[in-house]
C-alpha positions in Angstrom: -39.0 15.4 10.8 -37.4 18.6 9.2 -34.5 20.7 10.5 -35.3 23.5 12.9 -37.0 27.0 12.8 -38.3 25.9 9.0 -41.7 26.3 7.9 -44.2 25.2 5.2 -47.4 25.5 3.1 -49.2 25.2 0.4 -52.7 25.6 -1.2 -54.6 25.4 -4.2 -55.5 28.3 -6.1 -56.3 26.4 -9.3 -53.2 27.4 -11.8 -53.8 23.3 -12.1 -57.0 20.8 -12.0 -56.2 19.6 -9.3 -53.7 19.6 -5.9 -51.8 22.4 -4.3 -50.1 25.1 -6.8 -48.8 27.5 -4.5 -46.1 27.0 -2.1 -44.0 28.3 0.8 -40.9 27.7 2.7 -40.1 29.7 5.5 -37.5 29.9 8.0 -38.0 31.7 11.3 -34.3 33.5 10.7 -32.3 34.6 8.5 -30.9 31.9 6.1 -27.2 31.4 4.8 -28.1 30.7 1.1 -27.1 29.2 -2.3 -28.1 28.3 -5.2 -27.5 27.0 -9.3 -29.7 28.1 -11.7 -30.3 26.8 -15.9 -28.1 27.4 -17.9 -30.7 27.4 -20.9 -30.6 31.0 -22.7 -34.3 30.8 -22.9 -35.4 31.2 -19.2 -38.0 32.4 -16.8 -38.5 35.8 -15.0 -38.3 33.8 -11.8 -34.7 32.8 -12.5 -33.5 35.8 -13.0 -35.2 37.3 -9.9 -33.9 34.1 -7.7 -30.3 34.2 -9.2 -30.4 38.6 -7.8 -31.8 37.6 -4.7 -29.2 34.8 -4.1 -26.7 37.5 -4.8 -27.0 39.0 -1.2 -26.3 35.4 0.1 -29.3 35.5 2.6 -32.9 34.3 2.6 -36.2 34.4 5.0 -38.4 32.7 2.4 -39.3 30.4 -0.9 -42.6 31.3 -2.8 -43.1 29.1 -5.7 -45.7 27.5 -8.2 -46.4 25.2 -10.1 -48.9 25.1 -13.4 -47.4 27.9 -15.5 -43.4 28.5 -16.1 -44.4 32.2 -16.8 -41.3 31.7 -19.1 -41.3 34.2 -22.3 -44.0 36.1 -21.4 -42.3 39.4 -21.4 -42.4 42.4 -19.5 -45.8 41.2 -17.6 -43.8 38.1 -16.7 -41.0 39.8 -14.9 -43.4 41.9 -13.2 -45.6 39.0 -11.7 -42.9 37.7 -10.6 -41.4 40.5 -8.6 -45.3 40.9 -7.1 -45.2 36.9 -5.8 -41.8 37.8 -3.9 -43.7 41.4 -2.7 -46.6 39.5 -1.7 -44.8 36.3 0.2 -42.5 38.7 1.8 -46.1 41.5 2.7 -47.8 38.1 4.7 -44.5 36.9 6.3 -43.1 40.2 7.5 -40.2 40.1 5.6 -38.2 42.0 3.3 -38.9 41.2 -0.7 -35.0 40.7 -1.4 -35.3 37.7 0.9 -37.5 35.5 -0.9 -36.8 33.8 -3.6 -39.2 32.5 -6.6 -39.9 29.4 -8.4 -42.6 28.7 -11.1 -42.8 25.4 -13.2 -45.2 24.6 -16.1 -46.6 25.4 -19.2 -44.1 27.6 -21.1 -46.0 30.8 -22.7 -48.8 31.4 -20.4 -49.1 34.4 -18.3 -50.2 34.0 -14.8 -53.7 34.7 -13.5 -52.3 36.7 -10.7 -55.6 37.1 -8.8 -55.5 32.8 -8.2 -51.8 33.5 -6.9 -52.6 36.2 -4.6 -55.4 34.0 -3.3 -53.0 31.2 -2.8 -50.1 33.1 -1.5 -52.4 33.8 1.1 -53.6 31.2 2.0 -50.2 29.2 1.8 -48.5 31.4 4.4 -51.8 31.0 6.8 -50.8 27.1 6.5 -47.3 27.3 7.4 -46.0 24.2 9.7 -43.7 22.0 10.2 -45.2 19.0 7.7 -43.6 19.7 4.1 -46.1 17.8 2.2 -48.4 20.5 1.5 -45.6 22.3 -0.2 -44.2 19.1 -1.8 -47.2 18.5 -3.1 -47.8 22.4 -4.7 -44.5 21.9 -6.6 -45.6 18.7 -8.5 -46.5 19.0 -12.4 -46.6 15.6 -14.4 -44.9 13.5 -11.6 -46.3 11.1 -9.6 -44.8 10.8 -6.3 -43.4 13.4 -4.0 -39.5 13.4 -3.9 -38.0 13.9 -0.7 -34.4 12.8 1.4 -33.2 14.0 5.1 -29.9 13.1 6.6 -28.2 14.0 10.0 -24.7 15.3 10.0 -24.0 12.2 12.5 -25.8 9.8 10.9 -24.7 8.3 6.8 -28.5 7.2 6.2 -30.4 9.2 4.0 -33.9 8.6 4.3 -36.5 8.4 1.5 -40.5 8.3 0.9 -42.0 5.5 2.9 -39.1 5.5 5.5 -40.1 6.6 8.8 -36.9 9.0 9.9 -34.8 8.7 12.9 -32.4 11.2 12.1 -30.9 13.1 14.9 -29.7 16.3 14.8 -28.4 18.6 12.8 -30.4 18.1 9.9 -30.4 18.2 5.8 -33.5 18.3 4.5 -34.2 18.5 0.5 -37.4 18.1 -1.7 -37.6 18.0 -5.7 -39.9 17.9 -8.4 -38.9 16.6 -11.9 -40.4 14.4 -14.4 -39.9 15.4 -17.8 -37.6 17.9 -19.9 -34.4 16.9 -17.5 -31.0 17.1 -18.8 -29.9 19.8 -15.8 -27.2 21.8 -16.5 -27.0 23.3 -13.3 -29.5 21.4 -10.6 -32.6 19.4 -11.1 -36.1 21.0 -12.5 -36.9 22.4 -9.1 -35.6 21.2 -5.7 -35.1 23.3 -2.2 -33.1 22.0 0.6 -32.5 23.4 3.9 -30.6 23.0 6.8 -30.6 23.8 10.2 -26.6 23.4 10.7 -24.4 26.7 11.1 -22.7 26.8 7.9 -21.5 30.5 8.1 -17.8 30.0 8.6 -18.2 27.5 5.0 -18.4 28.4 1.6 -21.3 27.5 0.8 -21.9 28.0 -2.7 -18.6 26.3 -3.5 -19.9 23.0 -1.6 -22.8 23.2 -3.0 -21.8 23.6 -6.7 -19.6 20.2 -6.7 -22.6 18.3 -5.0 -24.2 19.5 -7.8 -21.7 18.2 -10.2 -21.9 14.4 -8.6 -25.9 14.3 -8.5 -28.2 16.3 -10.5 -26.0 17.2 -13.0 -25.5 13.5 -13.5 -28.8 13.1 -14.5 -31.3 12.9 -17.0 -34.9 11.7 -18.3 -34.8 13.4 -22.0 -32.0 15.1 -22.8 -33.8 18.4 -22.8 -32.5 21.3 -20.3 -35.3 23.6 -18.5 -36.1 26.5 -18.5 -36.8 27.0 -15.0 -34.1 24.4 -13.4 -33.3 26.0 -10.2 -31.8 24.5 -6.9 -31.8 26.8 -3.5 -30.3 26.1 0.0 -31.2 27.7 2.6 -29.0 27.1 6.0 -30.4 28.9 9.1 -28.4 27.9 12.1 -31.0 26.9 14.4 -29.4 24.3 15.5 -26.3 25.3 17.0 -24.2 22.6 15.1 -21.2 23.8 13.5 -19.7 21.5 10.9 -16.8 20.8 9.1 -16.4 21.5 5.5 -15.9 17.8 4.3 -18.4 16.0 6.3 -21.0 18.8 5.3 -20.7 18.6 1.6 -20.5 14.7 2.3 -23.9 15.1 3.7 -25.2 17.5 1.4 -24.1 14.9 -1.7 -25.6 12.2 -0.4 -29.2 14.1 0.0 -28.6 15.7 -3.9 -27.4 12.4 -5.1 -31.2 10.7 -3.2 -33.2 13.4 -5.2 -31.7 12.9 -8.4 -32.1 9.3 -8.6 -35.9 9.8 -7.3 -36.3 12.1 -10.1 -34.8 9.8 -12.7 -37.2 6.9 -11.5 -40.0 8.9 -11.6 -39.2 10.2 -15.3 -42.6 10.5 -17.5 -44.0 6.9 -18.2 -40.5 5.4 -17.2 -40.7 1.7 -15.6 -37.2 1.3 -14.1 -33.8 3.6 -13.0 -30.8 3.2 -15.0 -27.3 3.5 -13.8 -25.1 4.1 -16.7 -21.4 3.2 -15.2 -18.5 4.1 -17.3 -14.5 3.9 -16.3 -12.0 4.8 -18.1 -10.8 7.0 -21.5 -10.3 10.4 -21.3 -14.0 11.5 -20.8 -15.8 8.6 -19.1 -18.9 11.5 -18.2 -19.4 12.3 -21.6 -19.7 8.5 -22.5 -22.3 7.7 -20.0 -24.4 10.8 -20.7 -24.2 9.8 -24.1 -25.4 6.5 -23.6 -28.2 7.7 -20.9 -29.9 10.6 -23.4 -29.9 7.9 -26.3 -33.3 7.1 -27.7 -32.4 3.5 -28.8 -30.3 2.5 -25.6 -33.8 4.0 -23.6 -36.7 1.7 -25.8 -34.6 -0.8 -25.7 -34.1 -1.0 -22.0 -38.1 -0.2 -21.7 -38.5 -3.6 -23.4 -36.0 -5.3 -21.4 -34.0 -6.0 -25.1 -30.6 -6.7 -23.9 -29.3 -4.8 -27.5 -25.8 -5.0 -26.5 -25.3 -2.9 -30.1 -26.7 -0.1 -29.2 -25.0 1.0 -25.8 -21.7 0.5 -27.6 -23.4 2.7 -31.0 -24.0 5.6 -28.2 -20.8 5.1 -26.3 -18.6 5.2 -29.6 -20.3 8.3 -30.7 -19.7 10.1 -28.2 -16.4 11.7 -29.5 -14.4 10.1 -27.0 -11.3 7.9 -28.2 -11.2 4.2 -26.9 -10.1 1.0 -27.9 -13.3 -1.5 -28.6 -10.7 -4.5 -28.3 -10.0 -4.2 -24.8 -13.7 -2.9 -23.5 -16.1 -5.3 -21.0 -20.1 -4.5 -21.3 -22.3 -5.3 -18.3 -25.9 -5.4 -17.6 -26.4 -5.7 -13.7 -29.9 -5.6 -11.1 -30.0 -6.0 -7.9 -29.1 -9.3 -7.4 -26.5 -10.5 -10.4 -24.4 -9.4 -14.1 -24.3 -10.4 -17.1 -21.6 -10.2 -19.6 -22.7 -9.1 -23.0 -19.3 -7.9 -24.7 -15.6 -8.1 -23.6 -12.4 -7.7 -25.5 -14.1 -7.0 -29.0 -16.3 -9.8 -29.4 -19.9 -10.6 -28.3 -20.2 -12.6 -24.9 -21.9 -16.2 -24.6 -25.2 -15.2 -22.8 -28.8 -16.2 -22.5 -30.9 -13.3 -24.2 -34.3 -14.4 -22.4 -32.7 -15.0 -19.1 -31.0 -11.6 -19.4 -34.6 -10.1 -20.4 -36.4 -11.7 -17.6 -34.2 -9.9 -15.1 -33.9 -6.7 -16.9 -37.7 -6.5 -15.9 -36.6 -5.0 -12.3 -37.0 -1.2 -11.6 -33.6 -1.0 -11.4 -31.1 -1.3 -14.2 -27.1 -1.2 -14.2 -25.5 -0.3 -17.6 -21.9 -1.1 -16.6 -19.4 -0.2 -19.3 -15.2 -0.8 -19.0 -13.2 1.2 -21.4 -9.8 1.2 -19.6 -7.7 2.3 -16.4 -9.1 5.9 -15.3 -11.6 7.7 -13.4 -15.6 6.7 -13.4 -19.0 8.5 -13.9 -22.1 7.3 -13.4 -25.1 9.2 -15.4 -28.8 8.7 -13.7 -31.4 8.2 -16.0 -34.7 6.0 -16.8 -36.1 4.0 -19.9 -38.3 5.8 -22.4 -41.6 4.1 -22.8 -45.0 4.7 -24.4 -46.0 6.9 -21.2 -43.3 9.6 -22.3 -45.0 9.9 -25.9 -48.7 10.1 -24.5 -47.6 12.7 -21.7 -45.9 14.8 -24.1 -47.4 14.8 -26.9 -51.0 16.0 -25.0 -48.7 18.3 -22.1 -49.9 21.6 -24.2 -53.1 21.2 -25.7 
């Protein structure tokens, strides 16, 4: 189930060993669009080209691949990526302004643009309604597809393995994300798209502070991309018109879905983390803080409840608090356990607390005071991450 007068595809040209490489999203009209793009100063031709075609605020089509990040690879770089827009827009009858492009991959590689021609074509002869071609052509070193939909009507968001009943009026968003994730902007790659009529909203505005409560409340490694790009598309096809706040509402919860997906399926992680902080002046700092640290991550990988260490990351954060009056949490699904409170260590059972930090899901909750709350998205750093990265290249 994906929202009306959308299209995709995907196909293999053989940028990777194996699965799709090439893929395509399409919608039958033309598309109210959006978009954030890295931050990073080293980026890739396509995020320039994306962030000029975003600037008329209108799209027919997505082209992207996966395998190669054609990042710093010059003047050639720039120029294959302006053909993949020319050639997506040549076999779908539309203009080359209106598509945007994504790549994700090996940084410093040009591409071999006779295996993308190949597979632009025979992506846009495979366009349908099913998005898991294209999901899958987006993938690099994750292991699942990443997917949520929500109705307007409707507050579910459904995931992978749900079977959706959604209604109309529909948000659809996929992602891929696995590794180098500490988005400054969106999430590695992700592409959601609506049927509702959002023209009378301002779009990029709603979706810039979705942004800020989901994918840029994330992270795997600390390490910002250089191809981190987020696009919306919003076609109208289905008539619906909705209201500013239960639109962004919507369009949060699907961003918020992606992120975590991304976080649990971070390279060789075993579990998602929720890092909870309230209170001092800068509780997001603190959580991120905690999240991108090394020792807070193993530690968590080997289910260590190492009190010492969250409040080591928190205090270093540069953010002024008072350790006498702070409470330390560990929580899962089904129960929390005190470790610190009031500046002294809390009576717990270490092996207890171990056993149930085994779940896949993991809930750092820290209390510095009265204030607002962040919560930072993030996984546990493992053997897997070494072993992925330290072969990615050669």
């Amino acid at each position: 189930m994906t929202p009306k007068g959308f299209s995709f595809g995907g196909a293999r040209c053989g940028l990777k060993n194996k699965r799709n490489d090439i893929g395509l999203i399409v919608s039958d009209r033309e598309a109210q669009s959006a978009g954030v793009l890295t931050q990073n100063v080293v980026r890739a031709a396509c995020v320039d080209h994306t962030r000029s075609v975003l600037g008329r605020g209108r799209l027919r089509a997505v082209v992207v691949n996966s395998g190669n990040a054609n990042c710093c690879t010059g003047a050639q770089g720039v120029k294959d990526t302006s053909r993949m827009a020319e050639l997506a827009a040549s076999h779908l009858g539309v203009s080359a302004e209106e598509v945007a492009v994504g790549s994700t991959g090996v940084i410093g590689h040009t591409l071999d643009m006779t295996k993308v021609e190949k597979g632009i074509l025979a992506a846009s002869k495979k366009l349908g309604p099913d998005p898991m071609p294209f999901m899958e052509a987006i993938l690099t070193t994750d292991l699942v597809e990443k997917w949520a939909l929500r109705s307007l009507a409707d507050p579910q968001v459904y995931i992978p393995g749900d079977k959706p009943d959604a209604g109309e009026g529909l948000i659809f968003g996929v992602a891929k994300g696995s590794g180098m994730i500490a988005p400054n902007m969106a999430t590695m790659l992700s592409y959601i798209v609506t049927d509702l009529d959002t023209s009378a909203l301002d779009l990029q505005q709603i979706l810039n502070r979705a942004v800020s409560r989901s994918f840029n409340c994330m992270t795997v490694d600390g390490d910002t991309s250089t191809n981190d790009m987020l696009v919306l598309m919003a076609n109208g096809a289905s008539g619906l018109m909705p209201n500013a706040g239960d639109f962004e509402q919507a369009l949060t919860d699907v961003c918020v879905s992606l992120a975590k997906q991304i976080a649990r399926d971070g390279e060789g992680a075993t579990k998602l983390i929720e890092v909870r902080v309230k209170g001092s002046g800068d509780p997001k700092n603190v959580a991120r803080t905690i999240a991108d640290s090394p020792l807070v991550k193993t530690a968590l990988f080997g289910c260590d409840p190492n009190w010492g260490r969250i409040l080591m990351a928190a205090g270093r954060a540069g953010v002024p608090f008072d350790l006498n009056t702070i409470r330390l949490a560990l929580a899962t699904r089904d129960e929390e356990y005190l470790l610190f409170q009031d500046g002294a260590p809390a009576i717990f059972d270490p092996k207890r607390v171990s056993a149930a930090m085994k779940s896949d899901y993991v809930i750092v909750d820290l209390r510095l005071g009265e204030g607002e709350e962040a919560t930072i998205y993030t996984c546990d750093l493992g053997y897997g991450y070494v072993r992925i990265n330290a072969e990615y290249h050669t």
